[in-house]
C-alpha positions as CSV (number, residue, x, y, z in Angstrom):
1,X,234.4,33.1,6.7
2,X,235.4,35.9,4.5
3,X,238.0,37.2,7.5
4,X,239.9,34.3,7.2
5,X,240.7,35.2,3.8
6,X,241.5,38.7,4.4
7,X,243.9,37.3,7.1
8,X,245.4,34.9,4.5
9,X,245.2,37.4,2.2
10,X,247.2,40.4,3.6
11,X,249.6,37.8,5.0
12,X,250.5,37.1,1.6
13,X,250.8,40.9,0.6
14,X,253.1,41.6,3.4
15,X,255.6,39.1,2.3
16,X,255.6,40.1,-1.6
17,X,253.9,36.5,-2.8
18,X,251.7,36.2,-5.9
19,X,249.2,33.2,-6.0
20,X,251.2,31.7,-8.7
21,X,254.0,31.5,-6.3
22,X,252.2,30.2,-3.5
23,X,250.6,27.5,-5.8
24,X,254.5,26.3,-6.7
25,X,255.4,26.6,-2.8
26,X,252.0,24.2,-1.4
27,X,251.1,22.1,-4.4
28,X,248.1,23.7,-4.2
29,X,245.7,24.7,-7.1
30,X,245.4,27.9,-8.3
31,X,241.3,28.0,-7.7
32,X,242.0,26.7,-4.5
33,X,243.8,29.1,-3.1
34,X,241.9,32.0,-4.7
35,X,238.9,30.7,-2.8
36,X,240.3,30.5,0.3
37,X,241.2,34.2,0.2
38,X,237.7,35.0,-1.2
39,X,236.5,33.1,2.0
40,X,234.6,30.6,-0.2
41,X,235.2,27.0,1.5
42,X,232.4,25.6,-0.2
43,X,234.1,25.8,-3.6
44,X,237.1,23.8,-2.2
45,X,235.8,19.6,-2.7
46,X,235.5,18.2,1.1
47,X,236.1,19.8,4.7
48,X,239.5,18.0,5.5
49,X,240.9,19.7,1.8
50,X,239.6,22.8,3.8
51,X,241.7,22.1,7.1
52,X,244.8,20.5,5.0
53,X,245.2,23.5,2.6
54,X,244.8,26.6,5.2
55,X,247.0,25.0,7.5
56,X,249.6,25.1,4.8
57,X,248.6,28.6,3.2
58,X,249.0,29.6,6.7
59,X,252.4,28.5,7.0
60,X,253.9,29.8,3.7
61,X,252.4,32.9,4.6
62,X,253.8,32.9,8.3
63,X,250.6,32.3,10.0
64,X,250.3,30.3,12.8
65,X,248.3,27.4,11.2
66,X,246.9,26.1,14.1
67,X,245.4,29.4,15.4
68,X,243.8,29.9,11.9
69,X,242.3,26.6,12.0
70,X,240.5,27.5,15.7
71,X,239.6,30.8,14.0
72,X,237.7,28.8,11.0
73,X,236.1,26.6,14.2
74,X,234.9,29.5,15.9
75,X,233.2,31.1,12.6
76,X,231.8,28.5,11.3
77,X,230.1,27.6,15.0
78,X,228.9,31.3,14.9
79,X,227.0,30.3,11.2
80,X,225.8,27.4,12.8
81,X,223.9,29.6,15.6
82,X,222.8,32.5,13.2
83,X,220.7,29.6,11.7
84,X,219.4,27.5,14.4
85,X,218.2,31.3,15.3
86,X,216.5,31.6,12.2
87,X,215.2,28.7,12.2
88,X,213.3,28.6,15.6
89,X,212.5,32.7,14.5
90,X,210.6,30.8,11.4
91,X,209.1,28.0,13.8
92,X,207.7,30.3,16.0
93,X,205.7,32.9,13.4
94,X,204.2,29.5,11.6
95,X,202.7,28.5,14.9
96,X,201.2,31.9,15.4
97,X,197.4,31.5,15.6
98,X,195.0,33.0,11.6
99,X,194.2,37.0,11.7
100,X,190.8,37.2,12.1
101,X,188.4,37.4,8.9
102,X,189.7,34.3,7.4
103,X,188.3,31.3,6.8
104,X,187.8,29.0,9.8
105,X,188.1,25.7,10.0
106,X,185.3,24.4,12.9
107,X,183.9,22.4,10.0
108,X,187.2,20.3,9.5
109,X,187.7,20.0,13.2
110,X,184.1,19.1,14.3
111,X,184.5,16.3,12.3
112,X,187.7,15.4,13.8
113,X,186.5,15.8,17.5
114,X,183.6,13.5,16.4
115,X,185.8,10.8,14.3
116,X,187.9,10.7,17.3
117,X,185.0,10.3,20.2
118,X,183.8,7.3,17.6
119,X,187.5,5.3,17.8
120,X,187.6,5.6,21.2
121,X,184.2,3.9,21.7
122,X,185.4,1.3,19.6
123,X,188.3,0.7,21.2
124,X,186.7,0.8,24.6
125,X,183.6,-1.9,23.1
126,X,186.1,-4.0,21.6
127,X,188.5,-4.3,25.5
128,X,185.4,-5.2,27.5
129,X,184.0,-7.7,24.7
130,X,187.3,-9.4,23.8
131,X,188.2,-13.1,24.9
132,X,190.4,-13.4,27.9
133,X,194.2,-14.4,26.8
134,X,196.5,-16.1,28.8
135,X,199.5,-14.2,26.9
136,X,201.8,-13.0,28.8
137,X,203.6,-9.7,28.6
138,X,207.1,-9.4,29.4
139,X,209.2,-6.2,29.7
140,X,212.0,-5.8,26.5
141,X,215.5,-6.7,27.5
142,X,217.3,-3.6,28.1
143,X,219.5,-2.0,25.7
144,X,223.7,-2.5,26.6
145,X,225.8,0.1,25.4
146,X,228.4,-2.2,23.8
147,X,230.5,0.9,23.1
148,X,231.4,0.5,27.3
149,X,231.7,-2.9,27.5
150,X,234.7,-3.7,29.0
151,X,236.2,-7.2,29.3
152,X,238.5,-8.5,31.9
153,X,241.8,-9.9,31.5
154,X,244.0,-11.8,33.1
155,X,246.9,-9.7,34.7
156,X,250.5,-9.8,33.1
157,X,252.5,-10.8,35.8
158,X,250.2,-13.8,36.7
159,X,250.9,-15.6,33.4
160,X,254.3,-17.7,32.3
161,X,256.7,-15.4,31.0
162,X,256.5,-16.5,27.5
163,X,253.2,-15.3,27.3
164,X,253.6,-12.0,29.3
165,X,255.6,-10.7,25.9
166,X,252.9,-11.6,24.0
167,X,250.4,-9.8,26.2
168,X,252.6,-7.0,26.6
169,X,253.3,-6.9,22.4
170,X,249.2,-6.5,21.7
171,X,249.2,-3.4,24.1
172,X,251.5,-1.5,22.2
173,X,250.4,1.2,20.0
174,X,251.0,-0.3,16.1
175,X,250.0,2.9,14.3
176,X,252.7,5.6,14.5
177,X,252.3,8.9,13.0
178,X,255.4,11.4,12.9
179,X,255.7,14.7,11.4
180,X,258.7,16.1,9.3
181,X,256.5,19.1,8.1
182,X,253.3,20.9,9.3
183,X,250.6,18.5,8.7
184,X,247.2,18.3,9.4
185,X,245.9,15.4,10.0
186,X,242.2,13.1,11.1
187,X,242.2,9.3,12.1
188,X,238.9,8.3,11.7
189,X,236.5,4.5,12.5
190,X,236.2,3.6,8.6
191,X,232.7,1.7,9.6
192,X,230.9,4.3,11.5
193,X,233.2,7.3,10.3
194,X,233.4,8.1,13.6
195,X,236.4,10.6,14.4
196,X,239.1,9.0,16.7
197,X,241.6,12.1,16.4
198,X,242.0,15.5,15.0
199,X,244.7,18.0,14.6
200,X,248.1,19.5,13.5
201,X,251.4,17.8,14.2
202,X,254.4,20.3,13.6
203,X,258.0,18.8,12.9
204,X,259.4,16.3,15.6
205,X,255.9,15.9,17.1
206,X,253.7,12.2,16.7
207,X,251.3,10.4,17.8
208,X,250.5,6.4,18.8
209,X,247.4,4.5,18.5
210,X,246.4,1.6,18.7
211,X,243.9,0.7,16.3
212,X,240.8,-2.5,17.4
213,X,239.1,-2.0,14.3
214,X,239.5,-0.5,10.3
215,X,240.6,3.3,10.2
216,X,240.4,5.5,7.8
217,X,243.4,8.4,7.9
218,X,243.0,11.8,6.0
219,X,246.7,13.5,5.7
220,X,246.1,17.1,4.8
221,X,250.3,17.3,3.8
222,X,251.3,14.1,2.8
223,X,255.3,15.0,2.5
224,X,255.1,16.0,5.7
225,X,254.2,12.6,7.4
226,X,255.7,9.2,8.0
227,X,254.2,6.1,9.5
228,X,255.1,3.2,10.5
229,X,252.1,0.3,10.6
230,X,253.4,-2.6,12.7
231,X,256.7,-1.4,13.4
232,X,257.3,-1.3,9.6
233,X,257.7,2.0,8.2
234,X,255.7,2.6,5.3
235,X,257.7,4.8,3.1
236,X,257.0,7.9,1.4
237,X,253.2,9.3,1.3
238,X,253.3,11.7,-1.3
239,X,255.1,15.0,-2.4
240,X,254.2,18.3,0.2
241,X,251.1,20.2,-0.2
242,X,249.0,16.4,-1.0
243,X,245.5,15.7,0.6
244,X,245.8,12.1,0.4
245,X,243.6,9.3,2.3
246,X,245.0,5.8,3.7
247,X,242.8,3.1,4.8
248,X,244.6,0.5,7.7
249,X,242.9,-2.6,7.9
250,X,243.3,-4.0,11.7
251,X,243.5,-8.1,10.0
252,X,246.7,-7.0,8.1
């Protein structure tokens, strides 16, 4: 992780910018930005404060925010796989069989072999000497995924025209993201925390969804966004350089 704050890091140098000045530039704290050229994430409160301020370091610093954030994926994958590694390393030696000379343990397991030749006696006494039951098994129901499910409806152009605009209104995306800025952004199933979208939107881009359930959106710049919930426009976020979060409930 360190060599994405050297990259940050000489980035800055090149252009003759202090911390201080970066820090009046993103919003950004001080300690913040010092540990993201130390390459110290974990001193930074939360992984989408991670994404949100090196996507904008990166920019003031005319780095391609983007391609440091696919940098910081490819790292941290690499740590991921260095300790799986290590892990099944460790798994491995503790399943290696005791040097010779120690003590053994036939006592402990000749008691076991014994204690387990006794249950399954008991168990084999008791089936034959049971009462006959007239219980019958069934198999368990299987298990739907509900997250398939798929319902039909009734196509558009078969219904009265009145009700075709309505059919056609619930279809339409009613979540509406647009950029002015660089901004990083995650929608997110506020429920199961399960990730809907992730990524950077650069000035002029958006995206649409339409949301079936609560979300949860984490806005790594929150000058740089506006939304409009509902066709209604939701005014301003924040001030640039802000990590904010917004809940959307879908009964509004």
């Amino acid at each position: 992780m360190k060599e994405i704050g050297e990259l940050l890091k000489a980035a800055r140098e090149e252009k003759g910018l202090s911390l201080e000045e970066i820090q009046m530039i993103t919003k950004i704290r001080l300690k913040h930005l010092k540990a993201l050229e130390a390459g110290e994430f974990d001193q930074i409160p939360g992984e989408v404060y991670v994404k949100g301020f090196m996507v904008n370091f990166a920019k003031t610093v005319g780095l391609d925010g983007e391609q440091i954030l696919e940098k910081y994926y490819e790292l941290k994958n690499q740590d991921t796989a260095v300790t799986q590694d290590e892990e099944l390393v460790f798994s491995e030696k503790s399943d290696l069989p005791e040097e010779k000379g120690k003590v053994g343990k036939k006592p402990i397991i000749t008691i076991g072999v014994i204690s387990g030749i006794l249950i399954i006696v008991g168990v084999i006494f008791f089936i034959f000497t049971r009462p006959r039951s007239s219980v019958q098994v069934t198999e368990p129901e299987p298990v739907i995924d509900q997250v398939e499910v798929e319902t039909k409806e009734e196509p558009v152009l078969s219904l009265p025209l009145e009700e075709q605009d309505e059919v056609v209104q619930k279809v339409e995306p009613v979540l509406r993201a647009e950029a002015t800025e660089v901004v990083w952004i995650g929608l997110y199933k506020k429920n199961s925390g399960e990730m809907i979208f992730e990524g950077t939107l650069y000035p002029s881009d958006h995206q649409e969804w339409l949301l079936t359930e609560d979300v949860l959106m984490r806005i790594g710049n929150a000058g740089g966004l506006k939304l409009i919930y509902k066709e209604k426009e939701l005014g301003k976020l924040g001030y640039s350089g802000q990590v904010l979060d917004k809940v959307f409930l879908n009964s509004d």
